[in-house]
PASEBA-1860 file (N, C-alpha, C; in nm, 3 decimals):
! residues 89
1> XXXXXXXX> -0.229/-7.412/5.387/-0.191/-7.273/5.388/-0.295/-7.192/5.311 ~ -0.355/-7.080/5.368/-0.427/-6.993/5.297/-0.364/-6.939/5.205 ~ -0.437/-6.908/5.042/-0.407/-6.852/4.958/-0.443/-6.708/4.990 ~ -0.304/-6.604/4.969/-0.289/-6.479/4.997/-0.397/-6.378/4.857 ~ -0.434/-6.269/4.888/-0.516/-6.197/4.774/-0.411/-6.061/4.750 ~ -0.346/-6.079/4.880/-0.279/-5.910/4.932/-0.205/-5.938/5.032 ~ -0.102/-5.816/5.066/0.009/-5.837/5.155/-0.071/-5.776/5.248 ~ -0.033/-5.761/5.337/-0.037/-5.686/5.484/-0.037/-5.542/5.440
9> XXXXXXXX> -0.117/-5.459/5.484/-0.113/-5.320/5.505/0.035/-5.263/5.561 ~ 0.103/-5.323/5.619/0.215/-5.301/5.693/0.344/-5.307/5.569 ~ 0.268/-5.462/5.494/0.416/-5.514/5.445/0.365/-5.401/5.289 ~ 0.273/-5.392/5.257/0.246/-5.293/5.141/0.307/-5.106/5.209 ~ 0.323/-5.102/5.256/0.390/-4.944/5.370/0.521/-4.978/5.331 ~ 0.550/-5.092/5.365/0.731/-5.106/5.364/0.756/-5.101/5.239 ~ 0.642/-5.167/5.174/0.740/-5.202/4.986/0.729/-5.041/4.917 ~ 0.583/-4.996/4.981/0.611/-4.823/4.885/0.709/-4.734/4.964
17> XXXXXXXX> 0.779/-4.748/5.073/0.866/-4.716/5.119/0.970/-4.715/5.067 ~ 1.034/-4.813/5.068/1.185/-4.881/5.050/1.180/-4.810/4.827 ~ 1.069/-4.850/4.822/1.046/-4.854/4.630/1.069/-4.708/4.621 ~ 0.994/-4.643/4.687/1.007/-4.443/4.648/1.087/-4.403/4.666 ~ 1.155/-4.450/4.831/1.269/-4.336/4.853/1.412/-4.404/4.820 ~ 1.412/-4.551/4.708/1.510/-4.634/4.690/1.637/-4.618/4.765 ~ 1.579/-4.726/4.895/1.634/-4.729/4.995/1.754/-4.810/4.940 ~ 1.864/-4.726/4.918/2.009/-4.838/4.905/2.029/-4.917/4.957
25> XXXXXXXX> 2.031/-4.997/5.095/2.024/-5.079/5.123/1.947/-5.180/5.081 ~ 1.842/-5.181/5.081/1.774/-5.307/5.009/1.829/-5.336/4.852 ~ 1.878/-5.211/4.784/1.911/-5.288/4.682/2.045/-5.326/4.673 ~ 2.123/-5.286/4.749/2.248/-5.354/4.746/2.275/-5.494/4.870 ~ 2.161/-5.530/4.925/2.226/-5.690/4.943/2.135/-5.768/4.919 ~ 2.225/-5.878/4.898/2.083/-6.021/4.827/2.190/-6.169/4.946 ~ 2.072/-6.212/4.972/2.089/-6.312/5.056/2.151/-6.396/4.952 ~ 2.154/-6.449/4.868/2.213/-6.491/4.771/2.378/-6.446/4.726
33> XXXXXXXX> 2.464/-6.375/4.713/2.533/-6.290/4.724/2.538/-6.279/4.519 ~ 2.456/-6.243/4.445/2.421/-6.242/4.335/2.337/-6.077/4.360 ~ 2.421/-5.990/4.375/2.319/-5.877/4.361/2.240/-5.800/4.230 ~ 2.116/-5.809/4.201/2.066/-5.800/4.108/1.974/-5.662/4.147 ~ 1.929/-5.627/4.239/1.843/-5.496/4.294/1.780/-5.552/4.427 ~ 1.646/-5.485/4.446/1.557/-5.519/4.527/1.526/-5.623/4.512 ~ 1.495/-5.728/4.631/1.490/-5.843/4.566/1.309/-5.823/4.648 ~ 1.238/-5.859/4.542/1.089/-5.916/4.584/1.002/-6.039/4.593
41> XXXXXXXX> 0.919/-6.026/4.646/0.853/-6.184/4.638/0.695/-6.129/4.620 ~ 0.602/-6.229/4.536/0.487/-6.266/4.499/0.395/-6.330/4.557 ~ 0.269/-6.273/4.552/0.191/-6.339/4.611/0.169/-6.518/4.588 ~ 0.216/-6.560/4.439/0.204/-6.649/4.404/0.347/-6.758/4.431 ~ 0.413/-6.697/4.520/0.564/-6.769/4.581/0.674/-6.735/4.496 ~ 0.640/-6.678/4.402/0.759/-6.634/4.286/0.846/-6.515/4.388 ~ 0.978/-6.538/4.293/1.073/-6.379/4.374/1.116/-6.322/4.223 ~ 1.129/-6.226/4.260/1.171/-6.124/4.134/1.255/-5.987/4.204
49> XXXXXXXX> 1.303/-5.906/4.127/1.389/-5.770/4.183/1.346/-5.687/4.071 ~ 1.376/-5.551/4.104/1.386/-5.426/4.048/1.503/-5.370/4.017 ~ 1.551/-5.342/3.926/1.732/-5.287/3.953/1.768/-5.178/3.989 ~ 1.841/-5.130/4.078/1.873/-4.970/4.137/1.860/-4.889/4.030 ~ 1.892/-4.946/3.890/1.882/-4.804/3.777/1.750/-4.776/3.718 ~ 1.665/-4.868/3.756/1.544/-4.870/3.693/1.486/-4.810/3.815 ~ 1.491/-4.827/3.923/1.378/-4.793/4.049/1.461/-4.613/4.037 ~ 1.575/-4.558/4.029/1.668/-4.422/3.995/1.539/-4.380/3.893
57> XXXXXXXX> 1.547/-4.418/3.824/1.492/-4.373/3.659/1.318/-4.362/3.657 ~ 1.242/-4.436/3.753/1.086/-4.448/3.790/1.069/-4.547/3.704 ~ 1.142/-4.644/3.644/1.081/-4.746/3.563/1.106/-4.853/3.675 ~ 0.946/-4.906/3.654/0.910/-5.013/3.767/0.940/-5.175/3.706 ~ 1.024/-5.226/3.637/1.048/-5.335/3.543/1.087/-5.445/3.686 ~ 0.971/-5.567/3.678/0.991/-5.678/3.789/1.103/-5.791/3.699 ~ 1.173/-5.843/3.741/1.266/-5.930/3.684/1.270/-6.045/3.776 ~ 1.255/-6.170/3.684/1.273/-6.304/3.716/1.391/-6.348/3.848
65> XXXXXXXX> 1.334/-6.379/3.963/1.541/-6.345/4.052/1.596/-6.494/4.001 ~ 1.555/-6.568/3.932/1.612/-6.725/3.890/1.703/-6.684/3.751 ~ 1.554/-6.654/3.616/1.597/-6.635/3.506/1.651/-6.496/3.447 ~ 1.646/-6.358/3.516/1.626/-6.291/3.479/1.584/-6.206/3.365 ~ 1.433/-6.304/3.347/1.334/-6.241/3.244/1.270/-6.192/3.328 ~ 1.225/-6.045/3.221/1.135/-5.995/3.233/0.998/-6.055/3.242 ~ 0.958/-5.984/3.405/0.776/-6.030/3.377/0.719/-5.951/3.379 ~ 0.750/-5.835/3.455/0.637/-5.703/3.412/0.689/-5.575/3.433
73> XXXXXXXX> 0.580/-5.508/3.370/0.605/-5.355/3.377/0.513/-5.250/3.417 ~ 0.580/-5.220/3.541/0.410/-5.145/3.604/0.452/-4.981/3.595 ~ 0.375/-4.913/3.606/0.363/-4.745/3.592/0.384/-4.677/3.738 ~ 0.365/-4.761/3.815/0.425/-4.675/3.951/0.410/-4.788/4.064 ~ 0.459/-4.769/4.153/0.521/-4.867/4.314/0.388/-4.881/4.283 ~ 0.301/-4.797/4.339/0.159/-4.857/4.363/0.101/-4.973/4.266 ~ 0.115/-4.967/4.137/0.109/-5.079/4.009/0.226/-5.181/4.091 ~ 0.321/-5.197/4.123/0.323/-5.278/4.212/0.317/-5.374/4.256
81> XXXXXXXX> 0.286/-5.322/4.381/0.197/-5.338/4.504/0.055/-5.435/4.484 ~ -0.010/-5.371/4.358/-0.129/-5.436/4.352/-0.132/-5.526/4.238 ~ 0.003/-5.587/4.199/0.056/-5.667/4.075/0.113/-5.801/4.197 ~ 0.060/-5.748/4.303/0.157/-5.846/4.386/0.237/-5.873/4.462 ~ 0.302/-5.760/4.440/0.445/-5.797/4.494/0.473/-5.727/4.643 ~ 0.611/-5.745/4.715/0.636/-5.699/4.787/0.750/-5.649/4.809 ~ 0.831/-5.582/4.888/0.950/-5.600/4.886/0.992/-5.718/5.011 ~ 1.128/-5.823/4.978/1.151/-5.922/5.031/1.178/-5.879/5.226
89> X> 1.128/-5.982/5.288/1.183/-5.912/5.414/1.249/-6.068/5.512
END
């Protein structure tokens, strides 16, 4: 399997999408039925979420979707985006 550098132009559209105009739906269901926010995934195979009050508020805080630790804290969708992540699809 090729190691990824970046998502898709497409799948980076959807994640600043869904992230700006905090599309309720994505954050209210988790395939899991453990709803925690947006649930995302990493370039590096990791998944993490955002929580509806934090993505409300513009704080971009990525959270562990296993442990829910904190792993990062970016300054806008676009910080992101280029931290990795995506939104899950």
């Amino acid at each position: 399997m090729q190691n990824r550098t970046e998502w898709s132009k497409e799948q980076q559209e959807r994640t600043r999408e869904v992230l700006e105009c905090v599309d309720i739906v994505a954050f209210s269901f988790s395939w899991t039925g453990k709803k925690k926010g947006c649930l995302l995934n990493h370039l590096s195979g990791r998944n993490g979420y955002i929580t509806l009050n934090d993505a409300l508020s513009g704080d971009w805080r990525v959270f562990d979707d296993e442990t829910d630790v904190l792993l990062e804290i970016y300054d806008s969708v676009d910080g992101v985006i280029k931290g990795g992540w995506k939104v899950s699809t």
